[in-house]
NUPA-937309 format. One record per residue (C-alpha): x, y, z; residue in three letters; chain. Coordinates in steps of 0.02 Angstrom, whole numbers, padded with zeros to 5 digits. Example, Ala and Ser with C-alpha at 12.3 -4.5 7.8 and 13.67 -1.06 7.14 Angstrom:
BEGIN
+--------+--------+--------+-----+---+
|   east |  north |     up |   r | c |
+--------+--------+--------+-----+---+
|  00615 | -00225 |  00390 | ala | A |
|  00684 | -00053 |  00357 | ser | A |
+--------+--------+--------+-----+---+
END
This chain:
BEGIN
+--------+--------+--------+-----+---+
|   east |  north |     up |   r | c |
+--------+--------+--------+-----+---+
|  00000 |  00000 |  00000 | unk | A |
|  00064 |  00164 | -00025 | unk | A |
|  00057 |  00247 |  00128 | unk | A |
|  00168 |  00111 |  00200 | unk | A |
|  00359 |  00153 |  00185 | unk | A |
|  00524 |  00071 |  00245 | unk | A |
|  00630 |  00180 |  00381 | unk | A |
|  00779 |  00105 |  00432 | unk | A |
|  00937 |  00117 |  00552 | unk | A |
|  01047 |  00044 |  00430 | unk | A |
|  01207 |  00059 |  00540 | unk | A |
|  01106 | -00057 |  00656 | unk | A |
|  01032 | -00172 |  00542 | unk | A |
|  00873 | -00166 |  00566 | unk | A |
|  00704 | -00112 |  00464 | unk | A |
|  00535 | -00108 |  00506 | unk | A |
|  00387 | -00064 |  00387 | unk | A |
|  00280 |  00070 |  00463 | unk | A |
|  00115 |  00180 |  00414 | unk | A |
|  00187 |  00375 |  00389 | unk | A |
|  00074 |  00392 |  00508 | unk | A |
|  00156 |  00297 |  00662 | unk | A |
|  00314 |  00389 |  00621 | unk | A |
|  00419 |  00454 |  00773 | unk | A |
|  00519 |  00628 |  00707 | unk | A |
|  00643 |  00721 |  00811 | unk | A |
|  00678 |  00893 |  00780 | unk | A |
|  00850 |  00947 |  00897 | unk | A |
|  00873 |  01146 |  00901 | unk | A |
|  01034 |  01205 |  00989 | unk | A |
|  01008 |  01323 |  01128 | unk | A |
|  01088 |  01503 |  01071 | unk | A |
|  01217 |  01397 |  00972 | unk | A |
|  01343 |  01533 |  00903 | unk | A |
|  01345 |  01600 |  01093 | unk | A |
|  01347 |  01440 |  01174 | unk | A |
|  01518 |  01369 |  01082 | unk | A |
|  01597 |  01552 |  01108 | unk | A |
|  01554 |  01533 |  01304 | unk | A |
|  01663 |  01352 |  01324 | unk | A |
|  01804 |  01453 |  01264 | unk | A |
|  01742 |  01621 |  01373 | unk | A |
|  01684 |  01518 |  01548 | unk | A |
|  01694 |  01679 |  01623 | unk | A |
|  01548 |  01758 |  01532 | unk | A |
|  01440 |  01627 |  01588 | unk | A |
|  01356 |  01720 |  01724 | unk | A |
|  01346 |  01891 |  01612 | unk | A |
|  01214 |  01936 |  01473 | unk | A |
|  01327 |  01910 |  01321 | unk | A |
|  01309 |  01902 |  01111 | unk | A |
|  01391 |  01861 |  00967 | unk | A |
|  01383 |  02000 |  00841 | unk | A |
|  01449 |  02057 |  00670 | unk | A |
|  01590 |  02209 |  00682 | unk | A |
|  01519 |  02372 |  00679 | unk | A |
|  01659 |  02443 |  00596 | unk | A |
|  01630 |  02343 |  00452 | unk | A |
|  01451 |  02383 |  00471 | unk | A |
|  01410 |  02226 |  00515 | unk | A |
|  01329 |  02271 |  00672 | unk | A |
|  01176 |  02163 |  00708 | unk | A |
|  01144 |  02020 |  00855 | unk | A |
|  01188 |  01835 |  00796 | unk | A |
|  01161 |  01739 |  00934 | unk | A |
|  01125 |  01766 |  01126 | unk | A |
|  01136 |  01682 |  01282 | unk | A |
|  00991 |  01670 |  01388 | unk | A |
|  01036 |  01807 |  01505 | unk | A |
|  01031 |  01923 |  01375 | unk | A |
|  00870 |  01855 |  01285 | unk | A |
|  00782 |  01879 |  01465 | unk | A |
|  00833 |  02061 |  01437 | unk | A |
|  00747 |  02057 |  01267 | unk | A |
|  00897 |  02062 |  01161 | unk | A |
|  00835 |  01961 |  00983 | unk | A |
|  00938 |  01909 |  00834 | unk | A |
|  00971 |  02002 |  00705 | unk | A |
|  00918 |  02160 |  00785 | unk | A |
|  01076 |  02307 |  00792 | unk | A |
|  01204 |  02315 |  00921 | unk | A |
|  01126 |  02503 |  00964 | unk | A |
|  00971 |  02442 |  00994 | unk | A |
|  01023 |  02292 |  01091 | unk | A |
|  01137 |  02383 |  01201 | unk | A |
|  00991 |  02488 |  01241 | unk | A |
|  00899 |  02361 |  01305 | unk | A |
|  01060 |  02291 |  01408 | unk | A |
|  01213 |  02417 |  01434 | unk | A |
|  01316 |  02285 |  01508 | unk | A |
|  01310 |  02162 |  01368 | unk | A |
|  01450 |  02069 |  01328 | unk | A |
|  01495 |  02051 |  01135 | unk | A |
|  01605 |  01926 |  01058 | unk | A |
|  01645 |  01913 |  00884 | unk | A |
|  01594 |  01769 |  00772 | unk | A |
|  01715 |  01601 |  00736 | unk | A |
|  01623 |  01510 |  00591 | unk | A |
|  01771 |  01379 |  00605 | unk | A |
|  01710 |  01317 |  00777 | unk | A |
|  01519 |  01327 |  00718 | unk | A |
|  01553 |  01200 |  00597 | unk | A |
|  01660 |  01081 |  00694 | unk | A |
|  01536 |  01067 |  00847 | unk | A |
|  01406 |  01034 |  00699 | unk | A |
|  01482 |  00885 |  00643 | unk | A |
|  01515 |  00840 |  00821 | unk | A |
|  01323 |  00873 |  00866 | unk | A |
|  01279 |  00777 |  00720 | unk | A |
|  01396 |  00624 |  00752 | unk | A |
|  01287 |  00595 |  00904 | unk | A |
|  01139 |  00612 |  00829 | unk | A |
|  01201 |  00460 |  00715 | unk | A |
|  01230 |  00346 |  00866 | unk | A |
|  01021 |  00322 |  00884 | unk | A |
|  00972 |  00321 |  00698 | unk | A |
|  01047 |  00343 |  00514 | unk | A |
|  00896 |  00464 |  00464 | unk | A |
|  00968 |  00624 |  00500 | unk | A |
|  00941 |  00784 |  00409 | unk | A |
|  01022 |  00947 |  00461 | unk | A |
|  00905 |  01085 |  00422 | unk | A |
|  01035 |  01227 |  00470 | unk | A |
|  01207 |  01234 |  00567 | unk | A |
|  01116 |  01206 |  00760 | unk | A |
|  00963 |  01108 |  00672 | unk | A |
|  00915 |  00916 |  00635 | unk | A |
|  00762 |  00796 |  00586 | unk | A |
|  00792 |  00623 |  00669 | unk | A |
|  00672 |  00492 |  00596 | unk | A |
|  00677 |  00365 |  00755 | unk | A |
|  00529 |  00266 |  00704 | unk | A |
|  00645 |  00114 |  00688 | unk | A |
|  00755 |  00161 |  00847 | unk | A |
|  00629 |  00140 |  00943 | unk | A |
|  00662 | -00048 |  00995 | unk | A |
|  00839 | -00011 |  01022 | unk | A |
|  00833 |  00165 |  01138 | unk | A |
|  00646 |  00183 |  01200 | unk | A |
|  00507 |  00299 |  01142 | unk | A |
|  00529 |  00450 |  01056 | unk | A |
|  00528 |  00546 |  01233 | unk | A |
|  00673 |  00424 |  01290 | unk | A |
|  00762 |  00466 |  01150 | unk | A |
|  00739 |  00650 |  01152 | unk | A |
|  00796 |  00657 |  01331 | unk | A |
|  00927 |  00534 |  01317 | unk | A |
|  01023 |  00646 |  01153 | unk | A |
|  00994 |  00842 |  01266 | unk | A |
|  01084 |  00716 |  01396 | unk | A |
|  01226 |  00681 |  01307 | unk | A |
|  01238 |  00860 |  01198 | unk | A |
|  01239 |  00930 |  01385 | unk | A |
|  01375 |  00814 |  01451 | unk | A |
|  01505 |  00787 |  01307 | unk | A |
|  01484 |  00942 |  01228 | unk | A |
|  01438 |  01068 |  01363 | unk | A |
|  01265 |  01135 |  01276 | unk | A |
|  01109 |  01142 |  01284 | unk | A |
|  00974 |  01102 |  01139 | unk | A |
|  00778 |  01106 |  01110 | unk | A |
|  00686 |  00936 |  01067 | unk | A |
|  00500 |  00919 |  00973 | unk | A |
|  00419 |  00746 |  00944 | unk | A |
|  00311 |  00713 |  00832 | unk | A |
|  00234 |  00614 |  00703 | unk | A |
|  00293 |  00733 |  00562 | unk | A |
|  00435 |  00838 |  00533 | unk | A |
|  00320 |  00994 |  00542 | unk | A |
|  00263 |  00962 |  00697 | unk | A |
|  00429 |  00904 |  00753 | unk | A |
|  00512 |  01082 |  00711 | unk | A |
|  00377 |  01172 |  00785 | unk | A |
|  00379 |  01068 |  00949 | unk | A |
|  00572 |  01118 |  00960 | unk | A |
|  00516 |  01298 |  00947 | unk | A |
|  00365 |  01286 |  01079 | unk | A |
|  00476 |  01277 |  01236 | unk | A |
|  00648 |  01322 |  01273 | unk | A |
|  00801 |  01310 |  01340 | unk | A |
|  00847 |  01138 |  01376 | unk | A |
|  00664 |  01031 |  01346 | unk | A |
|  00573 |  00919 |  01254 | unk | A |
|  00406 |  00946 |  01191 | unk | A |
|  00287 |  00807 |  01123 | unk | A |
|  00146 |  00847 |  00995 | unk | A |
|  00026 |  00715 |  00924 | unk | A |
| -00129 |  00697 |  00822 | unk | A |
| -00226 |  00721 |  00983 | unk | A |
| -00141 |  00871 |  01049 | unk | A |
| -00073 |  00984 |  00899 | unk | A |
| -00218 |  01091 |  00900 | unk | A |
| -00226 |  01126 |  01063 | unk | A |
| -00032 |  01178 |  01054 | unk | A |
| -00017 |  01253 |  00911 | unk | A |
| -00170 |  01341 |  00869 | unk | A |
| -00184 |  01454 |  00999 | unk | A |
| -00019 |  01536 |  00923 | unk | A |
|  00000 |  01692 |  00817 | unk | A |
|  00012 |  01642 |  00635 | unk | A |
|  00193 |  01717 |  00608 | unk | A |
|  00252 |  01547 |  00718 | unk | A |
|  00176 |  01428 |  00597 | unk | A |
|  00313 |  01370 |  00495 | unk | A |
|  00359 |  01440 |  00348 | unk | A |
|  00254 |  01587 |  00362 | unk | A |
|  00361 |  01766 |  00347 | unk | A |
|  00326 |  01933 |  00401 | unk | A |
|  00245 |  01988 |  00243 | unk | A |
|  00144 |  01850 |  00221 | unk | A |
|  00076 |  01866 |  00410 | unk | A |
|  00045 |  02048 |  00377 | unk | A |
| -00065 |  02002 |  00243 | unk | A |
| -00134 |  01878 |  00347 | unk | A |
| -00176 |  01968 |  00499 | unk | A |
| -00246 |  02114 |  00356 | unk | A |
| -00372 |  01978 |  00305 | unk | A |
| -00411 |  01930 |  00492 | unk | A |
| -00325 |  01775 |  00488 | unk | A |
| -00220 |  01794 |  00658 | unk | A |
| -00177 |  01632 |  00743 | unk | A |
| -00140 |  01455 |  00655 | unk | A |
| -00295 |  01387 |  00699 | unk | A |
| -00364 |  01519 |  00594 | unk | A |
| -00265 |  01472 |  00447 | unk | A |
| -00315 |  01288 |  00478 | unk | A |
| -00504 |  01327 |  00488 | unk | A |
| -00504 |  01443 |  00325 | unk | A |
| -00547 |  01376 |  00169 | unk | A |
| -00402 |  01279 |  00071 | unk | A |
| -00458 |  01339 | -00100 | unk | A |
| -00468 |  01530 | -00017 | unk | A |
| -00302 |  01523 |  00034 | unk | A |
| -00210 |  01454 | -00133 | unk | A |
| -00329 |  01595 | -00230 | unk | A |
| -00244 |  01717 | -00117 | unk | A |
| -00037 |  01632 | -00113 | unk | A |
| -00062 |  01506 | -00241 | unk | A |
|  00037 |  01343 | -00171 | unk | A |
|  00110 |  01426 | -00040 | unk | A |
| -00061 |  01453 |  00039 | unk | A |
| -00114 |  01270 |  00011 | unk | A |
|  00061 |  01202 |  00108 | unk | A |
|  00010 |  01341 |  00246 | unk | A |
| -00161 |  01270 |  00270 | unk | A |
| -00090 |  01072 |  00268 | unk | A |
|  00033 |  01140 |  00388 | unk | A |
| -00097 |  01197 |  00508 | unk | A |
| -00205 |  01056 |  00504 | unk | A |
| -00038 |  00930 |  00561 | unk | A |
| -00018 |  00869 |  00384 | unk | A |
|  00175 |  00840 |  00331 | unk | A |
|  00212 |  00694 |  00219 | unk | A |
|  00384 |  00742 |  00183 | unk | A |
|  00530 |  00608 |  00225 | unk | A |
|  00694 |  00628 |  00337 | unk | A |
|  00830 |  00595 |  00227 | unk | A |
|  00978 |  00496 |  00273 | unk | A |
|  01118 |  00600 |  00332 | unk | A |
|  01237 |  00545 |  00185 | unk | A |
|  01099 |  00561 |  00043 | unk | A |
|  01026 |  00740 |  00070 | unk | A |
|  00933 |  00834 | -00042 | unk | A |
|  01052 |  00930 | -00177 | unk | A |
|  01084 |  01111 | -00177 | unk | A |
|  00986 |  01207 | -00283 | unk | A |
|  01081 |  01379 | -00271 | unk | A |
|  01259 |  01422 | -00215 | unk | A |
|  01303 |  01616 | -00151 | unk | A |
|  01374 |  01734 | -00042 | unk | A |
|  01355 |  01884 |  00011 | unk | A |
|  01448 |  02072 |  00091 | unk | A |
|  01407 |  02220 |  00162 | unk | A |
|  01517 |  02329 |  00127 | unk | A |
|  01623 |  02407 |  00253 | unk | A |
|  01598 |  02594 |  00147 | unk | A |
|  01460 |  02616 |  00014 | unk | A |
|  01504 |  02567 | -00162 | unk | A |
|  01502 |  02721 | -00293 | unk | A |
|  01620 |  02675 | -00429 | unk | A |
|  01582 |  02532 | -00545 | unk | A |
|  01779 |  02487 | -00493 | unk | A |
|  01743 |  02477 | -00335 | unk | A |
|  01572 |  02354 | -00410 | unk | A |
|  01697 |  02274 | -00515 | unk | A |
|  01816 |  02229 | -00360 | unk | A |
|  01653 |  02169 | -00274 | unk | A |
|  01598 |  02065 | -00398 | unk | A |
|  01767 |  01984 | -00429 | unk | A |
|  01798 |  01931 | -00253 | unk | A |
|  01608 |  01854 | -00249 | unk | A |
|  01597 |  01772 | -00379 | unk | A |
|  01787 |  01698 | -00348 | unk | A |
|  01692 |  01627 | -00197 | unk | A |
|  01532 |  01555 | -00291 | unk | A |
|  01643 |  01482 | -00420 | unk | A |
|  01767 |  01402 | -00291 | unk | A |
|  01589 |  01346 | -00188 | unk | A |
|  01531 |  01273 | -00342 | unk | A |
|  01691 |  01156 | -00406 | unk | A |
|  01706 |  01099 | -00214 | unk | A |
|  01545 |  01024 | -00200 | unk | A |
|  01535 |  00950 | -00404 | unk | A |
|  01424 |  01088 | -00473 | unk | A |
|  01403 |  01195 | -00618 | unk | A |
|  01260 |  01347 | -00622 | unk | A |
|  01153 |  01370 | -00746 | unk | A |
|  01101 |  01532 | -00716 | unk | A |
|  01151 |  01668 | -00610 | unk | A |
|  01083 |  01782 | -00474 | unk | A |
|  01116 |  01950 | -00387 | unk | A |
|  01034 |  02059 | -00248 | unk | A |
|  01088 |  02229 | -00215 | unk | A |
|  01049 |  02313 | -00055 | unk | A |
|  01042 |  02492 | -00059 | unk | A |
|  01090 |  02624 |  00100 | unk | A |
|  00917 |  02638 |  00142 | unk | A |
|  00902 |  02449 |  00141 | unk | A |
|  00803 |  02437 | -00009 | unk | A |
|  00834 |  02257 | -00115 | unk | A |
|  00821 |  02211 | -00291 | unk | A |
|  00863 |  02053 | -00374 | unk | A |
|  00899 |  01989 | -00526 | unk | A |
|  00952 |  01847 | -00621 | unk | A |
|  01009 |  01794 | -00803 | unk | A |
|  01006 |  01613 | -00887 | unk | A |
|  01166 |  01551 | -00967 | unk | A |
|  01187 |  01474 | -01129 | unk | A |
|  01317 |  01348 | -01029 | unk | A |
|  01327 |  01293 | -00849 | unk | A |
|  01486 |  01368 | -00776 | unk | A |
|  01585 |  01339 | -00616 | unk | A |
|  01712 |  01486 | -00670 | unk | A |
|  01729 |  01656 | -00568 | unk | A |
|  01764 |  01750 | -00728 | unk | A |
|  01599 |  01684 | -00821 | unk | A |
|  01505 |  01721 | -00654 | unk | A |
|  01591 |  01877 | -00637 | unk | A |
|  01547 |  01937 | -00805 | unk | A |
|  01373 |  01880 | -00809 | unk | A |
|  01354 |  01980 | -00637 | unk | A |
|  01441 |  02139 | -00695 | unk | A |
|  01290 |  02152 | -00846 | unk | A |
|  01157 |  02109 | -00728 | unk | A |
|  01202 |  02285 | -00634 | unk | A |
|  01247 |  02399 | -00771 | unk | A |
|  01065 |  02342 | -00852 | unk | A |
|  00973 |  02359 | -00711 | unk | A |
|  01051 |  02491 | -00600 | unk | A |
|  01122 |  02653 | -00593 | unk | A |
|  01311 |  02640 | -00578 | unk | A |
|  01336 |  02821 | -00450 | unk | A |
|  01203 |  02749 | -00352 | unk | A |
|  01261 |  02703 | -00186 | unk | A |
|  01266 |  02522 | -00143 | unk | A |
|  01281 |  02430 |  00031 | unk | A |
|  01286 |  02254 | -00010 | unk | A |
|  01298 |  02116 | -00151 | unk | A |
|  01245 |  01943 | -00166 | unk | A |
|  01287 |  01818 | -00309 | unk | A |
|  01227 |  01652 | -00319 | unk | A |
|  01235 |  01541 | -00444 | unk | A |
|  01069 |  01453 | -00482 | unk | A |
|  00981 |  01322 | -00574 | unk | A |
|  01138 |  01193 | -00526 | unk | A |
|  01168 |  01028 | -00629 | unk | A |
|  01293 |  00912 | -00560 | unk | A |
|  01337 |  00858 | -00735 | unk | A |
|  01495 |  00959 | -00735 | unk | A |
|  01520 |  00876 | -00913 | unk | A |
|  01390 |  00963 | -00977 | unk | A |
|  01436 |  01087 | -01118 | unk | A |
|  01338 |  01177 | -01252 | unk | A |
|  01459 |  01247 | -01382 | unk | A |
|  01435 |  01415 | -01464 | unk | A |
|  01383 |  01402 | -01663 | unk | A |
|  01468 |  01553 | -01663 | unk | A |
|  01647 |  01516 | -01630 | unk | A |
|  01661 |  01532 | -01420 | unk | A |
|  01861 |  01528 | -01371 | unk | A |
|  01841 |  01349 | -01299 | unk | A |
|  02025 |  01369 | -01276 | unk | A |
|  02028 |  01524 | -01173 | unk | A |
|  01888 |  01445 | -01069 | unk | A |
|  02002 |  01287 | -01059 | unk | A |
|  02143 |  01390 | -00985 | unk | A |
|  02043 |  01476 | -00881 | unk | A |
|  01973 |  01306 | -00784 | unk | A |
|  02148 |  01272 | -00787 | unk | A |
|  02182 |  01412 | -00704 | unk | A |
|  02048 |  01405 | -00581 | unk | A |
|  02071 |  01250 | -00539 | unk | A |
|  02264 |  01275 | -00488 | unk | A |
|  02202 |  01384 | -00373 | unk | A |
|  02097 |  01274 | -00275 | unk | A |
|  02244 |  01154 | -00253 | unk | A |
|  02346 |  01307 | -00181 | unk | A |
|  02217 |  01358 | -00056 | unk | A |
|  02158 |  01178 | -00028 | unk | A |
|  02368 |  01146 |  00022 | unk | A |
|  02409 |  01348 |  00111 | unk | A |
|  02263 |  01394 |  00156 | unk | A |
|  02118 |  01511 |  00043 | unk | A |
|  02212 |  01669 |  00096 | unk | A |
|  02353 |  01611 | -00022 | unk | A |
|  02322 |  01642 | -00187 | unk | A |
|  02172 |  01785 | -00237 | unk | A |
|  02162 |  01884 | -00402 | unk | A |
|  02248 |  02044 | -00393 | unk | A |
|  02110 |  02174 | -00415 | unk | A |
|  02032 |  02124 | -00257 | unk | A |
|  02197 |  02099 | -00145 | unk | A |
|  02211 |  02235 | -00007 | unk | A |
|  02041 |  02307 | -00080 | unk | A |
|  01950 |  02441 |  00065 | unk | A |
|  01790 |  02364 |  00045 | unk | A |
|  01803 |  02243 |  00200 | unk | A |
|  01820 |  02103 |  00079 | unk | A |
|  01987 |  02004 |  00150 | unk | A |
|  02038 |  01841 |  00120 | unk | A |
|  02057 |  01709 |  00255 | unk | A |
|  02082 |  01530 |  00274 | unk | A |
|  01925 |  01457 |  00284 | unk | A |
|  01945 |  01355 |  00127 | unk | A |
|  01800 |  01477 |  00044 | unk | A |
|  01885 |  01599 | -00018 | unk | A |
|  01848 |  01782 |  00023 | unk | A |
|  01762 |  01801 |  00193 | unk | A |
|  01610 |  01900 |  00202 | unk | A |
|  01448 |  01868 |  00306 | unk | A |
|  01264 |  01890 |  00232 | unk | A |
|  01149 |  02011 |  00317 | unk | A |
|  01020 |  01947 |  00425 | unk | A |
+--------+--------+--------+-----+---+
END
């Protein structure tokens, strides 16, 4: 029958065939993650309200993380440094170390893997565990909850968020419902006395404009959006409003996928601000260079080429626009990226108009990096050969001293804020919030 499936803890050896229905999902959320790794190396800040936070002299000067002293003053992620220093003038804040966010990732994930094979990170301090088949092996879906914010809190020193449920909905928003340090269950019987109760902005998935236009239509709490008419709601935000009204009435289908067969990417990009506002298109063309050095060197690391590419320009008043342009090849190469980006702004913005930040991404990814499409017009395949050649060399070097090693000229010892470090990514630069 179809709604029967297989889930399995294939490093244990064992499978059981179970309705969707019966499944047991965990969803783990680290407590203040960012702030909770910078804390085992700062002990001392463990009785004070403290943050992790971009530079402000690189204007990067928002909240990324708190502890839960300084969330019990109010201070909220991604709000400014101003504003949260307002709320609490003796808050502590400690710059950002992406390196050690990583590693306890793969650490937090490694135990994870002891109770089941099914694990799918959502974000950097996020998982779905499917335990449905762990069950016989480590005890309900409670047990197992309890047993992993055990073992986070004893090897590792933190503190995470657990939701149970039969879906990975659910599961997420159970992880959400109470915090620090608990596990929540929700199940066919109880969801809508949890959840509905709640404003609609916590159902998940659903943004700020897309509450505003809820709350416009009256539509305030979940168990509004789950009593409203299905066919209403997709006339009004076409699929997005039929997945919203599924999602309020506990109805997730969607399966936990193994930890080493995740989905694949469907865009890779990064993003700067700027540490001064860009008013020259050579200070664009500097930009653009050291970004799209970083897509292209994202994209050959993980087997891609894109098939299109996108950018988003923030402006000083925080205005965004965003763009994108198909390619008549997939590339993986900074200088096809970089070109491709470079007419993207000159046809769609003015050049003397200040600029705050840039993203590229490359989009519409294939993993057939064999693909070509040659040009009936005579393309320089050899130029483009030497350039992959090129390119390539210089992932060895950074892959063997390090990404600050080797960058292209133009965008060495640039002012922009834009600096090359060893993170094996090439230029360093953090996306706004």
């Amino acid at each position: 029958f179809s709604c029967y499936t297989s889930y399995g803890t294939g490093r244990f050896g064992i499978k059981m065939n179970t309705c969707k229905n019966d499944r047991v999902i965990l969803h783990c959320d680290m407590n203040g993650f960012y702030a909770a790794v910078e804390l085992l190396a700062h002990p001392e800040l463990a009785g004070r309200p403290m943050a992790v936070s971009g530079d402000p002299d690189n204007r990067h000067g928002i909240i990324l993380a708190k502890n839960q002293l300084a969330k019990e003053y109010g201070v909220v992620t991604a709000e400014t440094i101003w504003k949260a220093k307002k709320k609490c003038p003796d808050l502590v804040l400690v710059k950002p170390h992406m390196d050690k966010y990583k590693l306890y990732c793969g650490k937090i994930n490694s135990i994870y893997q002891r109770f089941t094979d099914m694990v799918e990170p959502f974000s950097i301090d996020e998982s779905w565990l499917d335990v449905t088949a762990s069950q016989s092996l480590f005890g309900s879906g409670r047990q197992i909850a309890d047993t992993i914010r055990k073992t986070v809190k004893e090897e590792l020193g933190m503190t995470l968020s657990a939701g149970v449920s039969y879906n990975k909905v659910l599961a997420k928003m159970g992880s959400e419902y109470k915090k620090p340090d608990a596990t929540t269950i929700i199940t066919k019987n109880n969801f809508r006395e949890i959840l509905w109760p709640l404003p609609a902005r916590e159902l998940f998935g659903v943004g700020k404009a897309t509450s505003e236009k809820l709350d416009k239509l009256g539509i305030r709490t979940i168990g509004d959006i789950a009593r409203a008419d299905k066919n209403y709601l997709h006339s009004l935000f076409g699929k997005a409003g039929c997945i919203m009204w599924e999602y309020a009435n506990g109805i997730d289908e969607s399966p936990v996928c193994r930890y080493d067969q995740r989905e694949p990417m469907k865009s890779v990009g990064n993003g700067v601000t700027f540490r001064r506002d860009l008013t020259a298109e050579s200070d664009i063309a500097t930009a653009v260079k050291a970004l799209s050095d970083t897509v292209a060197g994202r994209l050959r690391k993980y087997g891609y080429k894109a098939y299109g590419v996108k950018v988003d320009i923030k402006d000083t008043h925080f205005k965004v626009i965003s763009r994108q342009k198909q390619l008549f090849a997939p590339t993986w190469l900074s200088e096809e990226i970089s070109k491709v980006s470079m007419e993207i702004i000159r046809s769609s913005w003015k050049i003397s108009s200040p600029i705050r930040m840039i993203t590229i991404t490359g989009i519409n990814l294939t993993d057939d990096i064999n693909q070509e499409q040659l040009s009936l017009f005579g393309a320089d395949i050899d130029q483009k050969d030497r350039c992959e050649k090129m390119e390539l060399t210089m992932d060895q070097v950074r892959r063997k001293y390090g990404s600050h090693s080797i960058g292209f000229a133009s965008v060495i010892n640039n002012d922009l804020g834009i600096e090359f470090k060893g993170d094996g990514d090439g230029p360093a630069g953090r996306k706004d919030i």
